[in-house]
N, C-alpha and C positions, 0 to 999 in steps of 0.2 A: 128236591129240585136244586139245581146249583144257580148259584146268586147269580143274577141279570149281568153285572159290571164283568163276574167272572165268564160267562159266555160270551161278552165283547168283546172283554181283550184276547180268549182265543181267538175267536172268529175274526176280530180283524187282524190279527199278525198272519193267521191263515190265505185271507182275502191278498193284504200285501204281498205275502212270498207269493202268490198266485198270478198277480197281475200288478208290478212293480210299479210300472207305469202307463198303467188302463190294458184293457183288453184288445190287444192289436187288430184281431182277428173280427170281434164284433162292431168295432170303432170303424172299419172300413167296406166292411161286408153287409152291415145289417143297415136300416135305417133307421134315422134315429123316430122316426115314429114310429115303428112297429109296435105291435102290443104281441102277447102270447099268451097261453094256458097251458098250464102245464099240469101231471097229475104225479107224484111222489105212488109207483107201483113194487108191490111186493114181487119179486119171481120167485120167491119161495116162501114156506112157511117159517113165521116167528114169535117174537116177544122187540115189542117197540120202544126205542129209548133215543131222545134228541132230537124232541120233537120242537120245542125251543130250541135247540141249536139249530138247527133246521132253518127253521125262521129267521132267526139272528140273521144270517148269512143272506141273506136277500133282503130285509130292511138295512144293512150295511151295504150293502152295492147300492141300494135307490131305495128310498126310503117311500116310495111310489108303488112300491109292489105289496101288493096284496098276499098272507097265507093264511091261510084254511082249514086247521085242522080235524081230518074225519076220523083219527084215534088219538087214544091218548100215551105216554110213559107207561110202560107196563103192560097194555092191551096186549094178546095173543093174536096173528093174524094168519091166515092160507094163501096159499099161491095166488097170485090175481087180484088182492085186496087195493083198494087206491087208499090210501094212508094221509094224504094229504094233497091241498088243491093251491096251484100260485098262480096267481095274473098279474098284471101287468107289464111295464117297459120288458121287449123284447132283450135288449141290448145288457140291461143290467140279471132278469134273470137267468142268461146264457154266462155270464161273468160269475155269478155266486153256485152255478149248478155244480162245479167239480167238487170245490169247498162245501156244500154244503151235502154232496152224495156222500162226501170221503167221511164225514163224521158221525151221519147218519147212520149208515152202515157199519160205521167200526163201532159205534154203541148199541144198534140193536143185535148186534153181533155179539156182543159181551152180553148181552142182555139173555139174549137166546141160549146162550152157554150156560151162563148163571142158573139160568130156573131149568136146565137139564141135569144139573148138579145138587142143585137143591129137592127135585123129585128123586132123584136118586136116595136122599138119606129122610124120605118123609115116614113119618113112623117113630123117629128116634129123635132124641133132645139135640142131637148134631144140629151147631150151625153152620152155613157155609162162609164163609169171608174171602175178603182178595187179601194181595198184599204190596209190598212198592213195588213189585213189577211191572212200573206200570211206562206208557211212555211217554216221554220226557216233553213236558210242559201240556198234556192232555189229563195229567193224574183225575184233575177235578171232574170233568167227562165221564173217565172211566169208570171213579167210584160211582158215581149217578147212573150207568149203566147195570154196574152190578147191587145195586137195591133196588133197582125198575126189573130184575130179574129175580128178585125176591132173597137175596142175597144182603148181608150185611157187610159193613168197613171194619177193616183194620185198624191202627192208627194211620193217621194222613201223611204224617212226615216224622223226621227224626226229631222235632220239636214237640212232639203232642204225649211220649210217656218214654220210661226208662223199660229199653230194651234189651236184656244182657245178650248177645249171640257168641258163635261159636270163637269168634277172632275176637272178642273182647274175653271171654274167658280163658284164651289161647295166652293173651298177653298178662293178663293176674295170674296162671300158671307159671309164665315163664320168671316172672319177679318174683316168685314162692309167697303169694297171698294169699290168704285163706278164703274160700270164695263166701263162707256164709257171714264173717267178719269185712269185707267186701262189700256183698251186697247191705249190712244192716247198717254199713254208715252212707251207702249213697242214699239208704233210705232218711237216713238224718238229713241228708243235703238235698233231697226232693221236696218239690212243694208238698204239700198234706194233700191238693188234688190228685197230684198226677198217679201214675199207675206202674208199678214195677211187675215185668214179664221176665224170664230168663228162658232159655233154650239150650235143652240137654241131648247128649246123642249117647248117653250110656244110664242105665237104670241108677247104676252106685252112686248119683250126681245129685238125686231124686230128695235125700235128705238134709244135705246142706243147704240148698236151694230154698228148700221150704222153711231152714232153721234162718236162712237169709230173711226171710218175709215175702217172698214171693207174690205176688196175687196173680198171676197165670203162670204156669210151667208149661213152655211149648217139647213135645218130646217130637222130635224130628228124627225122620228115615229110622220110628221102630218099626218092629213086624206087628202083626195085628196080636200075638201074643205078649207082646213085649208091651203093648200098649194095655192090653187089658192087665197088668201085672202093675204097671205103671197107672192107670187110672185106682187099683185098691191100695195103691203105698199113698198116696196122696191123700184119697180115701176126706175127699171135700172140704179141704184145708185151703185148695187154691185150683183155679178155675184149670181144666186140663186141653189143650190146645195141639192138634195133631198135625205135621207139616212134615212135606216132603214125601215124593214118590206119590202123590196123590192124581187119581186119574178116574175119568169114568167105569173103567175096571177096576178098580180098586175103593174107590169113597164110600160104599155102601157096607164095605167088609171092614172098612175103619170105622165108620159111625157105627155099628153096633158094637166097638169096643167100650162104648160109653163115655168116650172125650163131648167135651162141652163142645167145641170150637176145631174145623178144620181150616186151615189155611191153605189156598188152591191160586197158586202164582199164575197158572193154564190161565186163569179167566184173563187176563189181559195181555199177559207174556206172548201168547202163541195163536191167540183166538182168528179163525176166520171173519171175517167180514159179511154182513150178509149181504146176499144179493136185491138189491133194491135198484131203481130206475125211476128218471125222472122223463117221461113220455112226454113233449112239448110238443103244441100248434102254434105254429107263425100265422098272427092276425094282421 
């Protein structure tokens, strides 16, 4: 679950750019006593995620309104399911409904990707993860979507471990550095925590890397031969991490190459939204 303060401050930077100064439309249209009920409806089937953000977004417009939730993060639901119930002030639930459809949806959206990806490799040690493709100042959301889809996190940010990729070993190539002398002195200048991954796009890469000290080798854009060749050179020395070209046609033909960990940018990069509805009666 993502921390309460971190759901605020999306949701209300959200609520702002929404309605900069108050709801034009509700403020002149509606009365300010009206009440309503509203019911949070699936129009399709899924996997539910921001059910808290959900809420957020209506106790920050009027802290008067009531939510109700009849699932939870992670619940499966079918077409027609009512997911959640709001009441109160008319005026303020009509104000927080865009904001709170738009995030609702874009999480159980990911959410529903995620555990279609995740059946896809069940049977096999594959895990699925996201990665920072995520969008920009939603990251926190997103990942909470894709573990409420039974999916695991990457690292969070460029702060959280030492990630060699392909433009950082482009530029120690261009300076003639030797990459496994490279890598074992950043490992000197690394906390004793943190975690060093590199990312190779040719097998012949596969032993310096690991003479580096590696603890994940991401092999990106191999073919699923090249990965199974690439998981016995490694041969459980350092965790093996599969990325790029990854798709619902294809992730089931990469997990059974025997990589630890697939990285699938799709889950928040390109993901649909799911279709959800907030049904309201003016009381």
């Amino acid at each position: 679950m993502t921390d309460r303060r971190e759901i605020e401050r999306i949701v209300g930077a959200a609520l702002d750019e929404d309605a900069p100064w108050g709801d034009l439309t509700g403020e002149t249209l509606i009365p300010e006593t009206a009440t309503a009920a509203a019911d949070l409806v699936a129009r399709e089937a899924g996997v539910l995620s921001g059910v808290d953000v959900f809420a957020a977004a209506f106790r920050l417009a009027d802290p008067r309104i009531a939510v109700e939730p009849l699932a939870a993060d992670g619940d499966r639901f079918d077409a027609g399911a009512v997911l959640t119930r709001v009441t109160g002030p008319a005026r303020g639930i009509l104000r927080a409904e865009r904001v709170a459809l738009n995030l609702v949806q874009r999480m159980s959206g990911i959410a529903t990707l995620t555990a279609t990806y995740v059946a896809a490799v069940a049977g096999t040690t594959a895990r699925i993860v996201d990665t920072r493709k995520t969008t920009p100042g939603l990251r926190s959301l997103e990942r909470q979507a894709v573990r409420d889809g039974g999916g695991r996190n990457h690292r969070r940010s460029l702060s959280d471990a030492v990630m060699a990729k392909d433009n950082h070993l482009a530029v120690l190539a261009a300076g003639g550095v030797d990459l496994a002398s490279a890598l074992r002195a950043a490992r000197e200048r690394m906390p004793h925590t943190a975690h060093l991954e590199v990312e190779v796009d040719r097998l012949d890469q596969i032993d310096a890397v690991l003479a580096g000290g590696a603890d994940t080798v991401m092999l990106d854009n191999f073919t699923p031969d090249e990965l199974r060749e690439g998981v016995a050179r490694i041969a459980g020395r350092a965790i093996v991490e599969a990325s790029g070209g990854v798709s619902l046609e294809t992730v089931a033909e990469i997990a059974a190459t025997g990589v630890d960990v697939i990285s699938v940018g799709a889950l928040t990069h390109s993901v649909r939204s799911l279709d959800l509805g907030l049904d309201i009666a003016i009381g």
